[in-house]
TORKOLVEX-855539 format. One line per 8 residues: number of its first residue (from 0); their letters; for each residue x negated, y negated, z of C-alpha. Coordinates in nm, 4 decimals, m for minus. Layout:
! TORKOLVEX-855539
NUM = A = X,Y,Z | ...
***
This chain:
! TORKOLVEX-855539
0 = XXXXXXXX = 7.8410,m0.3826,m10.8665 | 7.9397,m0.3414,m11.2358 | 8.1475,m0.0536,m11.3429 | 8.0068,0.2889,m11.4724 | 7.9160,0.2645,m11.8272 | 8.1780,0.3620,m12.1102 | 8.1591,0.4464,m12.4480 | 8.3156,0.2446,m12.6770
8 = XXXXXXXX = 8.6526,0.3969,m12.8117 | 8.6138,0.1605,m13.1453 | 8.3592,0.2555,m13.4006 | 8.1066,m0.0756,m13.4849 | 8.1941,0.0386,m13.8672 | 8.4955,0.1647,m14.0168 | 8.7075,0.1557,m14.3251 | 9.0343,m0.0374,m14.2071
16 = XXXXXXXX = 9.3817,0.0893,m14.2556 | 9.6266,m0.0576,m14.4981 | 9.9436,m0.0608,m14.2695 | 10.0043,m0.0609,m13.8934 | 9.9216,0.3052,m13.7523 | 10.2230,0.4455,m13.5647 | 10.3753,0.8218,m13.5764 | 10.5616,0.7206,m13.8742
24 = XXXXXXXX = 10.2369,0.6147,m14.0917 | 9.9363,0.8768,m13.9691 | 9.9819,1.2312,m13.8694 | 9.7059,1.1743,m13.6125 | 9.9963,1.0967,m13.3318 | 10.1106,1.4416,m13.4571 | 9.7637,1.6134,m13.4200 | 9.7502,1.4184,m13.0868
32 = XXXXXXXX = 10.0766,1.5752,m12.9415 | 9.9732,1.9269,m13.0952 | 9.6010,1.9093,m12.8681 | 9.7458,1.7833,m12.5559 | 10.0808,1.9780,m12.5791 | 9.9977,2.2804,m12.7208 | 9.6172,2.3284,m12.5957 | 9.6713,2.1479,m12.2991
40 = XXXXXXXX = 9.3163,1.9438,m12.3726 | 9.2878,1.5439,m12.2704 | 9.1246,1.3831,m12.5767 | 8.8603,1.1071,m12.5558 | 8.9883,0.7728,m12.6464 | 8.7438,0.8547,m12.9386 | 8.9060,1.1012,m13.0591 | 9.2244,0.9819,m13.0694
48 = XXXXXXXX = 9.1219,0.6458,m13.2358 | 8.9220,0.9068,m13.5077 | 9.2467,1.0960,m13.5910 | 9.4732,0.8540,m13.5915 | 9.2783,0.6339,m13.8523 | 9.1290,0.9516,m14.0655 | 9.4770,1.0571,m14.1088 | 9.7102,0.7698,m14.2177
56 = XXXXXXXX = 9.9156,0.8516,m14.4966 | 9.9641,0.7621,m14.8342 | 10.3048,0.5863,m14.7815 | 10.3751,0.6190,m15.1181 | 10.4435,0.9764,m15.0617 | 10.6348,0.9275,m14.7508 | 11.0285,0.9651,m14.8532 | 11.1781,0.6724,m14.6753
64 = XXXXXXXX = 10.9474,0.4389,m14.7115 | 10.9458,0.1200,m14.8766 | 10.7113,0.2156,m15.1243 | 10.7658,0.5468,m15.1695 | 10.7220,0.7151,m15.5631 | 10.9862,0.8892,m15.6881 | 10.7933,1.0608,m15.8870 | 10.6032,1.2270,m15.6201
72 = XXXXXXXX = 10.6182,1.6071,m15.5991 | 10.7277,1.7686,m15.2772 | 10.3897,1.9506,m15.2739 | 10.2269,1.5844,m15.2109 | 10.4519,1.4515,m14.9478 | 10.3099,1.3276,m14.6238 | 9.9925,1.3626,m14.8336 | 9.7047,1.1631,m14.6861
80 = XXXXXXXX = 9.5569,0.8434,m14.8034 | 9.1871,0.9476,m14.7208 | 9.0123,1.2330,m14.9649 | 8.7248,1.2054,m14.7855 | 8.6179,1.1796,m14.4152 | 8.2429,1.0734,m14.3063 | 8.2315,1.0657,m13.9372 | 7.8387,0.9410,m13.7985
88 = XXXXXXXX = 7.8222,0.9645,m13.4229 | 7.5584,1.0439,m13.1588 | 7.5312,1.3997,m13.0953 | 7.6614,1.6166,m12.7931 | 8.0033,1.3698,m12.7985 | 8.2434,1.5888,m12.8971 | 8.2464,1.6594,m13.2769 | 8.2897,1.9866,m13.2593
96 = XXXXXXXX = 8.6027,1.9666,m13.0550 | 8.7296,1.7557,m13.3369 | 8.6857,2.0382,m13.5927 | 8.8435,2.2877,m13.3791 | 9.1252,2.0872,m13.3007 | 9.1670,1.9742,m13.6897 | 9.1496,2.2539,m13.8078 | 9.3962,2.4926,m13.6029
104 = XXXXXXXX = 9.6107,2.2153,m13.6141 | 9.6271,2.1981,m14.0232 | 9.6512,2.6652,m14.0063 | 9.9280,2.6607,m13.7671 | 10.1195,2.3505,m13.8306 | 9.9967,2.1633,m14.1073 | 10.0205,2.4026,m14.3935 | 9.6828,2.4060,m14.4994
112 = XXXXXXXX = 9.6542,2.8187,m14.6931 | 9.2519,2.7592,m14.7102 | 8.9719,2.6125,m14.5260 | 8.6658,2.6366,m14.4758 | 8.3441,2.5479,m14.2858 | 7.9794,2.4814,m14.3422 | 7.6542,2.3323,m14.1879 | 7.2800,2.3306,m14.2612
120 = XXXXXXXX = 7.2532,2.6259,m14.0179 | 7.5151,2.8767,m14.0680 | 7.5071,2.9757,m13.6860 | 7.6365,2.6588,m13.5981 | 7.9407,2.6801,m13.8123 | 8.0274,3.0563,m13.7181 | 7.9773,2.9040,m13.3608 | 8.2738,2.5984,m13.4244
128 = XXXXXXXX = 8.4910,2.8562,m13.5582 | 8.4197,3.1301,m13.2711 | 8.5218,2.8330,m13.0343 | 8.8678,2.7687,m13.2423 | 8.9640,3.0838,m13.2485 | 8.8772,3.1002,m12.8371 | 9.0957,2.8051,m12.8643 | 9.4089,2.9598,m13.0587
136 = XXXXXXXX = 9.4026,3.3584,m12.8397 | 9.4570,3.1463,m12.5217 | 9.7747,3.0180,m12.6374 | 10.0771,3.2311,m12.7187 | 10.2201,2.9922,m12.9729 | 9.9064,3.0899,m13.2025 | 9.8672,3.4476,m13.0840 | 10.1776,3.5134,m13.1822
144 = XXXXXXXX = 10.0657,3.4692,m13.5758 | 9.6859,3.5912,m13.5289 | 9.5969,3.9764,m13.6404 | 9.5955,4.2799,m13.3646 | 9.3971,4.5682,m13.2679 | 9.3312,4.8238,m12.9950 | 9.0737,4.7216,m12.8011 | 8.9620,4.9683,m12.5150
152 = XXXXXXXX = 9.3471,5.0469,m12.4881 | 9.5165,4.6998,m12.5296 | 9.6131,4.5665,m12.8039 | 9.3838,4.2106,m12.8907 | 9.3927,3.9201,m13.1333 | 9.0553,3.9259,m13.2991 | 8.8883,3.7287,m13.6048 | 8.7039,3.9084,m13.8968
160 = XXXXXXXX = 8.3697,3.9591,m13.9010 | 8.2817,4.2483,m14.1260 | 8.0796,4.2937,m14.4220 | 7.8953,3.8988,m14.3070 | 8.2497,3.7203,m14.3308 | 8.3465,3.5373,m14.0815 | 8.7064,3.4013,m14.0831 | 8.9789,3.3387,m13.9048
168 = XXXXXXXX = 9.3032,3.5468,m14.0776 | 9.6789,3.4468,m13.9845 | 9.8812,3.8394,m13.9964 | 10.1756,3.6299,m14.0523 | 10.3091,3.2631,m14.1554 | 10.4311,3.0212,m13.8840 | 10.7796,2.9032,m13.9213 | 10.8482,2.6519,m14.1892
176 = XXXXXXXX = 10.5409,2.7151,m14.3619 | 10.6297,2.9746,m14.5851 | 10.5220,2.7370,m14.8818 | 10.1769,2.7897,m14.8062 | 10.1146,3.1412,m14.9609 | 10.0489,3.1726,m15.3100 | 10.1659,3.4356,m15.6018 | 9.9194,3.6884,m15.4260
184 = XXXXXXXX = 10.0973,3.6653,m15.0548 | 9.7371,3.5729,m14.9348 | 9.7685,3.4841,m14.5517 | 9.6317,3.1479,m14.4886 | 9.2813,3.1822,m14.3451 | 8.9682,2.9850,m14.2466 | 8.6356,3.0492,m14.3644 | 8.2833,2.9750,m14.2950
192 = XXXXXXXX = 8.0639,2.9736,m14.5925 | 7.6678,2.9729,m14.6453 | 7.5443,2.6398,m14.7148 | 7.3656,2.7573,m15.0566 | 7.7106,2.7175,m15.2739 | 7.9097,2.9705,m15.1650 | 8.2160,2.7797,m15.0876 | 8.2857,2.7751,m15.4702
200 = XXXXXXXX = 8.5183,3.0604,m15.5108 | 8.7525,2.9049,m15.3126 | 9.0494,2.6252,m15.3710 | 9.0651,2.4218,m15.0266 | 9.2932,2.2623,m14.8452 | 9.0456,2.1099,m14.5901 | 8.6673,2.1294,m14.6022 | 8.4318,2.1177,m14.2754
208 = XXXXXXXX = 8.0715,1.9835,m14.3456 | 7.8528,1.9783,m14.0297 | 7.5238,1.8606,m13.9939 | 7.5649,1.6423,m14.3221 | 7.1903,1.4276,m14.2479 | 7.0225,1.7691,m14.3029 | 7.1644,1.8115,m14.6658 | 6.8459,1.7349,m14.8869
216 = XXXXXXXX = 7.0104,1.7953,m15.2125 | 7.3404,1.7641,m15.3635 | 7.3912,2.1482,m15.3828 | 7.6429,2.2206,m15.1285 | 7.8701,1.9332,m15.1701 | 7.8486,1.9844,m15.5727 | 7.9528,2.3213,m15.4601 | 8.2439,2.2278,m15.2050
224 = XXXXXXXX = 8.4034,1.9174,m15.3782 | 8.5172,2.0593,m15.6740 | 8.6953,2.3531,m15.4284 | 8.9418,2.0801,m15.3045 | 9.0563,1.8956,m15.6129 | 9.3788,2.1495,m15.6906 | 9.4894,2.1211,m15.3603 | 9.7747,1.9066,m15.3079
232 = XXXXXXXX = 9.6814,1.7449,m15.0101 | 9.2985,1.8132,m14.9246 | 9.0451,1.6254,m14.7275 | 8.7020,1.7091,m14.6901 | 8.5673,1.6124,m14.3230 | 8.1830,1.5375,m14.2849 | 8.0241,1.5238,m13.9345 | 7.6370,1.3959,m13.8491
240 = XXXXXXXX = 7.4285,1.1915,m13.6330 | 7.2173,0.8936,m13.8851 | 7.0299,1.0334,m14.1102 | 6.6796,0.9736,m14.2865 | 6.5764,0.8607,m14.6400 | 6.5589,1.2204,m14.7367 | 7.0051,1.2805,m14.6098 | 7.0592,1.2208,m14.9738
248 = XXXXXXXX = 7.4688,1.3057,m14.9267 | 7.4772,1.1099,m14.6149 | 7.3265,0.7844,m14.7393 | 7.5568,0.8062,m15.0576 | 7.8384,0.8532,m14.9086 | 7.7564,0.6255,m14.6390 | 7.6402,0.3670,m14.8850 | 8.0168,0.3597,m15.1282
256 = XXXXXXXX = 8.1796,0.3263,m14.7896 | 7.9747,0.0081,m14.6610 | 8.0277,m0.1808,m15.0092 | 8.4075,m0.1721,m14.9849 | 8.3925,m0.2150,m14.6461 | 8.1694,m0.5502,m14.7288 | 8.3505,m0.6262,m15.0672 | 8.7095,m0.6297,m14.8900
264 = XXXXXXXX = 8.7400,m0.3787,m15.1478 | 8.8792,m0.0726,m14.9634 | 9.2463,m0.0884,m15.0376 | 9.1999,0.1796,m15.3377 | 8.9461,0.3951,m15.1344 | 8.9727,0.7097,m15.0800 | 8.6456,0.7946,m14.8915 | 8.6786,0.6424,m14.4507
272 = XXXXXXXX = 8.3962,0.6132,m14.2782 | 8.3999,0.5798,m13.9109 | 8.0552,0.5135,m13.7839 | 7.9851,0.4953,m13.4017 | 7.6037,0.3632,m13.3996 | 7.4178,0.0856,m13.1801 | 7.3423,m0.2835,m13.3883 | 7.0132,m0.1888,m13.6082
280 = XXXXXXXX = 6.8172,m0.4457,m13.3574 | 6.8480,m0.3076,m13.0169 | 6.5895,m0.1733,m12.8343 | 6.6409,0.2313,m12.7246 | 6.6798,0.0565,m12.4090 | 6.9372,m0.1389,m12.4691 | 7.2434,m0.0152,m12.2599 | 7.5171,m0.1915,m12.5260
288 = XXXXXXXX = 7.3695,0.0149,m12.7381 | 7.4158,0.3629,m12.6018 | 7.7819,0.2401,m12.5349 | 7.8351,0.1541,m12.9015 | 7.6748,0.4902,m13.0443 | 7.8259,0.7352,m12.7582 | 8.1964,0.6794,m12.7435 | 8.2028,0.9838,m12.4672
296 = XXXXXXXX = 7.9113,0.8176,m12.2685 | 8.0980,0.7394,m11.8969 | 8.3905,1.0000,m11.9702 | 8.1965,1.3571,m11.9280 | 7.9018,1.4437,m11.8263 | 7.6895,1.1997,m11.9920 | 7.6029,0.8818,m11.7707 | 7.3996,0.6083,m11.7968
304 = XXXXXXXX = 7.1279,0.7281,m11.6075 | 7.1191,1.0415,m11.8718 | 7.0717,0.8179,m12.1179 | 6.7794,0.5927,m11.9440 | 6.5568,0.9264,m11.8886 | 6.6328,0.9987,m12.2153 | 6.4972,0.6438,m12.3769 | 6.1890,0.7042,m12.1233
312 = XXXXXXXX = 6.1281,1.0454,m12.2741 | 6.1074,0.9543,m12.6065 | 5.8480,0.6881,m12.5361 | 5.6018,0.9129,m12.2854 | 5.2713,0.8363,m12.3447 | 5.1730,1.1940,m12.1710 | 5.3897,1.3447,m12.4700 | 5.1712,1.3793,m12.7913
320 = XXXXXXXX = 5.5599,1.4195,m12.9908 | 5.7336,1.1727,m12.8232 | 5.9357,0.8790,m13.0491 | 6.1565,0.6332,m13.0541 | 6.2664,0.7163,m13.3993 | 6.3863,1.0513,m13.2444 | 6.6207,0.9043,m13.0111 | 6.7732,0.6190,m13.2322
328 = XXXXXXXX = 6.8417,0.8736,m13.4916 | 7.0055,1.1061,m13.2086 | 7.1121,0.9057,m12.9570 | 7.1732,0.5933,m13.0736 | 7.2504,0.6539,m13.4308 | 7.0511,0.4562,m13.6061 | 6.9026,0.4814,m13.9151 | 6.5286,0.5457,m13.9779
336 = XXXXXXXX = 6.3349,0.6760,m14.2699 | 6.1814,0.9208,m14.1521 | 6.1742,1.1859,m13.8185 | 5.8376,1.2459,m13.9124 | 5.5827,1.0119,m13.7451 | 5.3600,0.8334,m13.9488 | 5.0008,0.7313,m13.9278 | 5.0644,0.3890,m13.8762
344 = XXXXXXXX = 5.3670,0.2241,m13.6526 | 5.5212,m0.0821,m13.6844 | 5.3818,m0.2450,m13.4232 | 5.0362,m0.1822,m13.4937 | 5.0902,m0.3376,m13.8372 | 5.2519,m0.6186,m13.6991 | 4.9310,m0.6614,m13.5004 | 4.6895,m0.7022,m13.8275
352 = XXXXXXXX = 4.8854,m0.9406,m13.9542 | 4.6090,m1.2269,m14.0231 | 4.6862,m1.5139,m14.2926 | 4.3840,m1.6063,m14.4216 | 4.2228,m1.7762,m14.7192 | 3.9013,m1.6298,m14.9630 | 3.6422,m1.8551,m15.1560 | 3.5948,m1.5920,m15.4123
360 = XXXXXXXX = 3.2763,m1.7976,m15.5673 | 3.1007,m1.6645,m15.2300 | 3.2478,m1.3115,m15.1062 | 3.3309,m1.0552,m15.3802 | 3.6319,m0.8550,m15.4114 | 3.7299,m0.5784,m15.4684 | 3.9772,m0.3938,m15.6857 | 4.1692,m0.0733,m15.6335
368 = XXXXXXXX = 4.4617,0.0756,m15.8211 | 4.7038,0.3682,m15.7845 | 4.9552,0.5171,m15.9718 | 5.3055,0.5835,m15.8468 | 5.4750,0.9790,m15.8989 | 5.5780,1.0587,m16.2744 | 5.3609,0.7095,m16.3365 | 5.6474,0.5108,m16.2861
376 = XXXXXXXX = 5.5024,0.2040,m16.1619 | 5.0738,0.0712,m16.0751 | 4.9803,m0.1520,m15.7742 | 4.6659,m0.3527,m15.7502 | 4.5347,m0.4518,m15.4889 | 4.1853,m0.6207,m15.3308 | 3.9736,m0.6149,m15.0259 | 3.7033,m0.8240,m14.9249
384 = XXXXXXXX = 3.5253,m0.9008,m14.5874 | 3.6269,m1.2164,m14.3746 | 3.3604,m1.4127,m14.2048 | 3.4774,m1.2682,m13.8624 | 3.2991,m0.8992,m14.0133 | 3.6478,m0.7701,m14.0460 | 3.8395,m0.6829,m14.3868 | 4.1191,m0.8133,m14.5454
392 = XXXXXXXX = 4.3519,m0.5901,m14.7703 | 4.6309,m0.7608,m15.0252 | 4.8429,m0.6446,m15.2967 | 4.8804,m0.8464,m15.5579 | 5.0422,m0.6535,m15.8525 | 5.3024,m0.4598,m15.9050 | 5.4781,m0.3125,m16.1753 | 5.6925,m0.0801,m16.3265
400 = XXXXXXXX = 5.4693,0.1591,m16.5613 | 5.0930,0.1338,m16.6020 | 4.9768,0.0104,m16.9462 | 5.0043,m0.3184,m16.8411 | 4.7404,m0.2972,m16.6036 | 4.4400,m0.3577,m16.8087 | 4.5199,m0.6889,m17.0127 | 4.6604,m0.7861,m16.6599
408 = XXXXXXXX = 4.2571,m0.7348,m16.4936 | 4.0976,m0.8356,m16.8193 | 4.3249,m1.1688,m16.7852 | 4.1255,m1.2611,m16.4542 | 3.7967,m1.1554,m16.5528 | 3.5445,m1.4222,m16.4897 | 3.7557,m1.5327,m16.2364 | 3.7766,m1.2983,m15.9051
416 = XXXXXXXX = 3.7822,m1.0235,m16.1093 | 3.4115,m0.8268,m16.1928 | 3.5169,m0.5892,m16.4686 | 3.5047,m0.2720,m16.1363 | 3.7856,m0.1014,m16.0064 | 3.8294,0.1704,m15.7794 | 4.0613,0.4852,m15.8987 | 4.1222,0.8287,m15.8547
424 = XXXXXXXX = 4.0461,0.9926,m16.2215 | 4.1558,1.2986,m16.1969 | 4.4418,1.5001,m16.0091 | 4.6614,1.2243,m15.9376 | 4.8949,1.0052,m16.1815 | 4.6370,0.7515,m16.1852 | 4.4294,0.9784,m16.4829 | 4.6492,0.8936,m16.7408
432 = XXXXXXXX = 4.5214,0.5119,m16.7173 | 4.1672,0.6087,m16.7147 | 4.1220,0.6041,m17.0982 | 4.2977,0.2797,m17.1281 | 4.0556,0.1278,m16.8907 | 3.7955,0.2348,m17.0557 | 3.8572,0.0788,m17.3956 | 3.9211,m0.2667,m17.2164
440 = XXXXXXXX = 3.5867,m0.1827,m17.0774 | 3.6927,m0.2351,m16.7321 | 3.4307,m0.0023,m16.4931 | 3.6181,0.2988,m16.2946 | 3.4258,0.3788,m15.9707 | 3.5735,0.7398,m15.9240 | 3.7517,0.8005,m15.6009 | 3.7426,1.1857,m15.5366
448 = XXXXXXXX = 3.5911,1.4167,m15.3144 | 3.4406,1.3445,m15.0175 | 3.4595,1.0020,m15.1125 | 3.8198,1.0190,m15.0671 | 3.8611,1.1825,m14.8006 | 3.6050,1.0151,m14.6032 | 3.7343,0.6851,m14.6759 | 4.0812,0.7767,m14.5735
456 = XXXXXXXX = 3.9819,0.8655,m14.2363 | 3.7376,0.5573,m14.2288 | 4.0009,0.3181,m14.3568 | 4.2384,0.4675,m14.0782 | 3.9529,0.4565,m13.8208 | 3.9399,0.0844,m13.9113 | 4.2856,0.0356,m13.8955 | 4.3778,0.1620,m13.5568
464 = XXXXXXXX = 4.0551,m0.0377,m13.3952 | 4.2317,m0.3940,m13.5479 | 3.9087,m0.3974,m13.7874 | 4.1391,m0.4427,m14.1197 | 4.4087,m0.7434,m14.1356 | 4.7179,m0.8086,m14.3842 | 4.8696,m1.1371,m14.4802 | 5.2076,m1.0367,m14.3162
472 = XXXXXXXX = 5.5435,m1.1351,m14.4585 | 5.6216,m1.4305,m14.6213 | 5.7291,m1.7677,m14.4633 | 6.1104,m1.7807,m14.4832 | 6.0831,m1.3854,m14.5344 | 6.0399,m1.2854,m14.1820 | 6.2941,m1.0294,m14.1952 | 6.2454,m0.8567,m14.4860
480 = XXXXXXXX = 5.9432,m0.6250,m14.4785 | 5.6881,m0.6361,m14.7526 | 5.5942,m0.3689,m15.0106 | 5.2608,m0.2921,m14.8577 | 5.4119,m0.3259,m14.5222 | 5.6890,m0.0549,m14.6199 | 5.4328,0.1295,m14.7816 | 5.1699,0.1345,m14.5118
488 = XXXXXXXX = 5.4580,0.2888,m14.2490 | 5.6197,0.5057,m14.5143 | 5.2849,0.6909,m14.5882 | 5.2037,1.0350,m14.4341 | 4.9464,1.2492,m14.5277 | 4.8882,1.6359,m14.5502 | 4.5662,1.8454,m14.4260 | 4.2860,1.9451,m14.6939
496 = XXXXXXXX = 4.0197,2.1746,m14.5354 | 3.9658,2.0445,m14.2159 | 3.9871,1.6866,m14.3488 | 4.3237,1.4867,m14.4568 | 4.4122,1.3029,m14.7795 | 4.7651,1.0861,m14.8184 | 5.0506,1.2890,m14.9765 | 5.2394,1.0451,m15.2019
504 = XXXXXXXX = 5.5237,1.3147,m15.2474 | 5.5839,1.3515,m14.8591 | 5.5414,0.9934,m14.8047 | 5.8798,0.8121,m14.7233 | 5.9514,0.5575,m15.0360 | 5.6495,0.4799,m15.2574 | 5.3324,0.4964,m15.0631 | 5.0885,0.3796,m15.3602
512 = XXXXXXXX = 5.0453,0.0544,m15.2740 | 4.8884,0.1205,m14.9515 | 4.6562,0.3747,m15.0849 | 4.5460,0.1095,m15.3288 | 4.4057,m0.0890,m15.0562 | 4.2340,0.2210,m14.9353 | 4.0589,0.2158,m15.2232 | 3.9744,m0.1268,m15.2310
520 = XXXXXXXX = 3.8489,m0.0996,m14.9369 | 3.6703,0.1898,m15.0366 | 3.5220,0.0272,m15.3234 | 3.3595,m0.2775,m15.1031 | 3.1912,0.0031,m14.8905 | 3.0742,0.1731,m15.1412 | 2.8076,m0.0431,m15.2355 | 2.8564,m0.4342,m15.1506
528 = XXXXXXXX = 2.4991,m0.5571,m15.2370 | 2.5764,m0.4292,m15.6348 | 2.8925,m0.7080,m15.6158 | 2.7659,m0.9910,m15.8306 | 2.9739,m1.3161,m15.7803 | 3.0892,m1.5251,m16.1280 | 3.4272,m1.6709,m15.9549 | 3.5863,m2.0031,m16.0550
536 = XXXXXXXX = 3.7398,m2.0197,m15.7425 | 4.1047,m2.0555,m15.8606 | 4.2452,m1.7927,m15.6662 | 4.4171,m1.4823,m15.7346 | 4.6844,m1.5978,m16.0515 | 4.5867,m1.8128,m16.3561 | 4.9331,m1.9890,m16.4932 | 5.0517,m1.7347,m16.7018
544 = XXXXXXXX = 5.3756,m1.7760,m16.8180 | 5.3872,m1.3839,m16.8777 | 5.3806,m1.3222,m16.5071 | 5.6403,m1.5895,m16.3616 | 5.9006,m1.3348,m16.2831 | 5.7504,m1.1670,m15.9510 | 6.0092,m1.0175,m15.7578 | 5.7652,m0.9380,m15.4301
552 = XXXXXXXX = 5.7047,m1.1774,m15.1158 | 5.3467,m0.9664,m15.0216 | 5.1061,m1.1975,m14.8610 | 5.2816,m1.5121,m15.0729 | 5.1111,m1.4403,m15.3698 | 5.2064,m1.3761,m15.7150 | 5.3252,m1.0137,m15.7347 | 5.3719,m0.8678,m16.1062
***
């Protein structure tokens, strides 16, 4: 019978180290020695590996070593060779023990004269620094340098809380750190700060960012960067689970840290990622998996059987909420673009996936366009119904802009095209090629109303009962999703009346393509004995030479 399932101690992704890691060359031994000596805890393998690699040194500012600069000053020495931390790992597998040991560890014997915490929600940073402080009273070799009062007749270490701070205070230096204090004779101290900016009063020696796939903007860490850039030897730490499309900080961050790690490029780096996730491909079942995202899994209370319950959860049928997404972006660390389930899943597009061909001199088709947000690019796309009685949606252009799109129909005219398209007019970006239409005298059959949002909900209806079919992806592009496909499972939608329409602003990436179809499809229910055939039957593109350069696989076809 095989062994109980452990979680790897080796994160799938991480930014290598330039030297081999022994006391002499990271500080993490040091940080090591300090949590099992001092606090008398038994790290993970995890978290060993984590601070051992996070804090190798800049050997060029260790005196001794072969390549140490001269011209360092002593304020920099033993400084760190990472600026910047991003650890991504499964929740409830120890992060926060991490913080708290980092960051006692840099007050009490580091040096560090400032630090400071944040997350999304400001509980759960006042929470990690409630538990470090818990930490530091239990031990009389931090007690001895933490602030007293009476308390109910005994005198009592305790951490400030008035007036809404909330901040761990040192009443007096350790030993050998005297260098820490500045002109003022400020005690060194660790903060937590609200996540709306308000870590930028302060200089920083170390920086604590929790919950970094929540930050939607770049407010806080515009706010908290700048706060470490005086100090002489400052890291900022990140901490999250994956993120979504909309973990703006995370994905950056994330995203520098993969191309040096791919470019053989991270020699000059000063950003480490450590990421503990499962292979993008795995199923949520997929016990490697769990090992490779939870490095605790088989060491605490976590087991394997935990973790099955958990994958069975997330895919209840009985359980309106349940996903998969869910778990892979909590449990398994994978990324996804959004939490937020969408009308259409993967699967079910994968299932309308029907090549087929269209003898446009005997079934019309039909032509809707929409407009991307702030107009910055038009999709066109048809619709016309197979012999089976089902329909068939394409897209066959795409562009950046929109005044293209006339000359582009016009072009075809005579051919598939009619001279009738289907478009919303008003309230959507789409207006603002209504009068250009017009002049090329191309017919706009107005999509609004209860036309709108009747079709949406028909053209869903149709959907879900396998009455509408795609092309699918391209042969020799099986692994790279089209744009209607990304489009179609990136779309959401948002409630008006007691009816829904598609949001393109909450939709995940550009959803405009799909509602094009919608349209299309709109348009060839709208009236389909008015269609009058003149085709040539030469399919969707004439040569022109003006629209060689498609850069889309949709369906095989020419995309512009």
């Amino acid at each position: 019978m095989a062994g109980a399932l452990k979680g790897h101690t080796e994160p799938r992704i991480f930014t290598p180290p330039l030297v081999e890691l022994t006391p002499e060359t990271s500080l993490g031994f040091a940080l090591i020695e300090f949590a099992e000596d001092v606090l008398g805890l038994t790290l993970r393998p995890w978290q060993r590996w984590l601070f051992i690699h996070a804090l190798e040194l800049d050997m060029t500012t260790v005196p001794g070593s072969e390549v140490f600069d001269p011209d360092t000053p002593e304020s920099r020495y033993y400084d760190y060779r990472f600026r910047q931390v991003c650890v991504l790992v499964a929740r409830q597998n120890g992060k926060t023990l991490v913080m708290c040991v980092l960051g006692l560890w840099r007050l009490f014997y580091d040096g560090a004269s400032e630090m400071i915490s944040t997350a999304q929600n400001l509980a759960v940073a006042e929470g990690t620094l409630d538990d470090a402080f818990n930490m530091a009273k239990a031990h009389e070799e931090m007690t001895a340098f933490l602030p007293y009062r009476m308390d109910r007749g005994k005198w009592v270490p305790y951490m400030r809380t008035a007036n809404g701070s909330h901040r761990i205070e040192l009443a007096s230096v350790p030993p050998d750190l005297e260098h820490v204090l500045d002109a003022a004779g400020t005690m060194p101290a660790w903060y937590v700060v609200a996540n709306n900016g308000g870590g930028r009063s302060y200089s920083v020696d170390l920086a604590l960012l929790d919950e970094l796939r929540e930050h939607k903007t770049e407010d806080m860490w515009e706010a908290i960067e700048p706060t470490t850039s005086e100090r002489p030897r400052n890291q900022i730490w990140t901490f999250s689970n994956a993120g979504t499309a909309q973990s703006v900080v995370l994905r950056r961050l994330r995203n520098v840290a993969l191309r040096a790690i791919r470019n053989e490029s991270t020699a000059e780096e000063r950003l480490f990622l450590a990421e503990w996730s499962a292979e993008p491909d795995r199923s949520i079942f997929d016990r490697e998996g769990w090992a490779e995202a939870n490095p605790s899994l088989g060491y605490g209370v976590r087991t394997e059987s935990d973790m099955l319950a958990k994958a069975k959860s997330a895919v209840d049928p009985e359980n309106e909420d349940a996903t998969p997404d869910g778990f892979r972006t909590e449990y398994l660390c994978q990324w996804v673009e959004s939490l937020e389930p969408g009308k259409i899943s993967e699967e079910l597009w994968e299932e309308l996936a029907s090549p087929v061909s269209v003898d446009p001199e005997s079934t019309p088709v039909f032509v809707g366009i929409d407009v991307s947000t702030e107009a910055r690019a038009a999709h066109i796309a048809v619709a016309w119904e197979r012999d089976d009685g089902h329909w068939h949606v394409e897209l066959v252009a795409s562009r950046a802009g929109f005044a293209w799109v006339p000359d582009w129909l016009n072009a075809r005219r005579g051919t598939w095209f009619d001279g009738r398209v289907g478009m919303q007019v008003r309230g959507a970006p789409s207006a603002a090629l209504v009068p250009l239409l017009e002049e090329a005298e191309i017919d706009i059959a107005e999509w609004q109303g209860a036309s709108m949002s009747g079709s949406v909900l028909g053209f869903l209806t149709a959907i879900r009962a396998r009455e509408v079919h795609h092309s699918g992806r391209a042969p020799g592009e099986v692994d790279t999703p089209t744009r209607l496909e990304a489009a179609a499972l990136g779309v959401r939608d948002r409630k008006a009346g007691d009816v829904f329409i598609w949001d393109r602003d909450k939709s995940v990436g550009d959803a405009t393509p799909f509602i094009a179809t919608n349209v299309a499809w709109w348009l060839g229910h709208l009236n389909e004995e008015a269609a009058v055939s003149a085709y040539s039957g030469d399919g969707w593109d004439d040569e022109l030479e003006d629209f060689d350069d498609s850069d889309d696989q949709d369906a095989g076809l020419l995309i512009l």
